[in-house]
Residue, then its C-alpha position, 0 to 999 in steps of 0.5 A: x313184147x318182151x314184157x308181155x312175154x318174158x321167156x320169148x327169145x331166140x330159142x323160141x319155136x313158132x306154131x303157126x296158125x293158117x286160116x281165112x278168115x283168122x279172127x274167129x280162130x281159137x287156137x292161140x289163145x286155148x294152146x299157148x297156156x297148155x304150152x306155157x304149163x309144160x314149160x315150152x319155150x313155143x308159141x302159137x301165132x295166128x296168121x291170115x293166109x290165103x288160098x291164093x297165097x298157100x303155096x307160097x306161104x307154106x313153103x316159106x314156113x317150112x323153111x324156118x328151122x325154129x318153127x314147130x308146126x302148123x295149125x290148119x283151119x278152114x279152108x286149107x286142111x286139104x290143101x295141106x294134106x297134099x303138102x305133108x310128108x307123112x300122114x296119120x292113119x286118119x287124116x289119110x283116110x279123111x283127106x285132111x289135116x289140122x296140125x302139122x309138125x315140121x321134123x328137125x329135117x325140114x319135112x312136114x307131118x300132118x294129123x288129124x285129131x278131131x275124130x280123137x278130140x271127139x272120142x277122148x272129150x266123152x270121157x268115161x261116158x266113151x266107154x258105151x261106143x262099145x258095140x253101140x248102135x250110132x246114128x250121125x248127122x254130118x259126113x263133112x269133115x268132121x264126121x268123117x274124122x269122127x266115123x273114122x274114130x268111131x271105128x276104132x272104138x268098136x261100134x256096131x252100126x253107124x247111120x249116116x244122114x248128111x244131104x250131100x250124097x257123096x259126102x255120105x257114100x265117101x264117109x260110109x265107104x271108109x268107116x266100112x273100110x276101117x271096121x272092117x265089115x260092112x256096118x255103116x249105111x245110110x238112115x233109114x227114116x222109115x225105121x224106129x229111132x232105136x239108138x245108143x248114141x247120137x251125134x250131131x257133126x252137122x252145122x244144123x241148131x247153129x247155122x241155117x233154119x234146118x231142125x235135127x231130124x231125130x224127133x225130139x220125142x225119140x231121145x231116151x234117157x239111156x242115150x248120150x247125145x253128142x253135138x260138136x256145133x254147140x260151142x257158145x251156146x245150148x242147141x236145140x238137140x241138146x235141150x231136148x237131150x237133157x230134158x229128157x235125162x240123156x247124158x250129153x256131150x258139146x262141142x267144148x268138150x271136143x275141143x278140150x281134149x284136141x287141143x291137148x292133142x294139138x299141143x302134143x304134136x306141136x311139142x314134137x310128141x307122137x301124134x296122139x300123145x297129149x302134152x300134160 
């Protein structure tokens, strides 16, 4: 172990990784290099951790003073929420965490980054969130980070598909909320497709046989399409969106710009800060 990593020792901190199942899980590999680039004597390790092991598990972690934190995948972001000291504005409002920090007195942080991963991974294309009419496909949750992001960004409409109701009704009801006026509903299918952007945050071009509800034909070269599920490979959505001159954004680019913000709050940064 030494040899493969020659600066491990006994001041060495721990980010752990919980997850079932853990083998897809990219965390470890995508943080430990931003860690090893700041010169953080932390590391990321993935472990397998039930949910009918959860409580037992995270209470045995917390109680490690050299660990830093934890990194929470599916299915335990909820389950972890309930177990945080403090939350974040938007992983309150969502219900969810992915990243927690343990403070120096043993009490656990949690936050939220993908609405942030989203915003901050558009680059200078989020400049046009501005006042932008929004349609979103997807109010799990990850569009429901997503919307809460959005509202800090100033958008003037957010339309939302998602075919669970209540999924829509809660992400509608806190985007509203953190707007500040009602400017969020549910799609109207028998209006025009008139859109600035449009985001898929929905498994659809990825998993499942279901096709993205926007006519391909409605996609504008003046719009920018998001789609957070293409991550290995090209979505229907977004070969229709480049097709038509669209500027895009995938699910890469989301990903990027969480990470940084992940390693960040693993570091001990406020929530939000990104470790250089």
């Amino acid at each position: 172990m030494k040899e493969q990593i020659p600066n491990l020792d006994g001041l060495s901190r721990i980010y752990a990784v919980f997850g079932d199942p853990i083998a897809q899980v990219q965390t470890p590999h995508l943080i430990n290099p931003i860690f090893a680039a700041a010169g953080a004597n932390l590391y990321a390790v993935p472990f397998h951790v039930t949910a009918q092991h959860f409580d037992a598990v995270w209470n045995a972690f917390s109680a490690v003073p050299n660990l830093a934190g934890i990194g929470v995948t599916v299915p335990h972001k909820v389950a972890a929420c309930g177990r945080c000291a403090t939350l974040t504005p938007m992983a309150e409002a969502v219900g969810a965490v992915n990243s927690v920090q343990r403070g120096a007195d043993g009490r656990m942080h949690g936050a939220l980054f993908d609405g942030q991963g989203f915003v901050d991974g558009l680059g200078e294309s989020k400049t046009r969130l501005r006042d932008a009419r929004v349609l979103m496909v997807g109010a799990g949750g990850a569009g429901r980070a997503i919307a809460f992001a959005l509202a800090g960004e100033g958008i003037a409409r957010l339309d939302l598909i998602d075919p669970v109701e209540s999924s829509l009704v809660f992400t509608r009801e806190m985007f509203n909320a953190a707007r500040g006026r009602e400017c969020a509903r549910a799609a109207d299918f028998s209006s025009s497709w008139d859109y600035d952007v449009v985001i898929n945050a929905s498994p659809i071009g990825i998993k499942g046989t279901a096709q993205f509800p926007m006519p391909e034909a409605a996609i504008q070269p003046e719009m920018l399409v998001a789609d957070i599920a293409s991550l290995t490979a090209e979505t229907p959505l977004l070969r229709a969106a480049r097709a038509a001159g669209a500027m895009i954004s995938d699910g890469n680019d989301m990903l990027a710009a969480q990470i940084k913000l992940i390693a960040g709050f693993a570091a001990g940064l406020p929530a939000g800060t990104a470790l250089a």
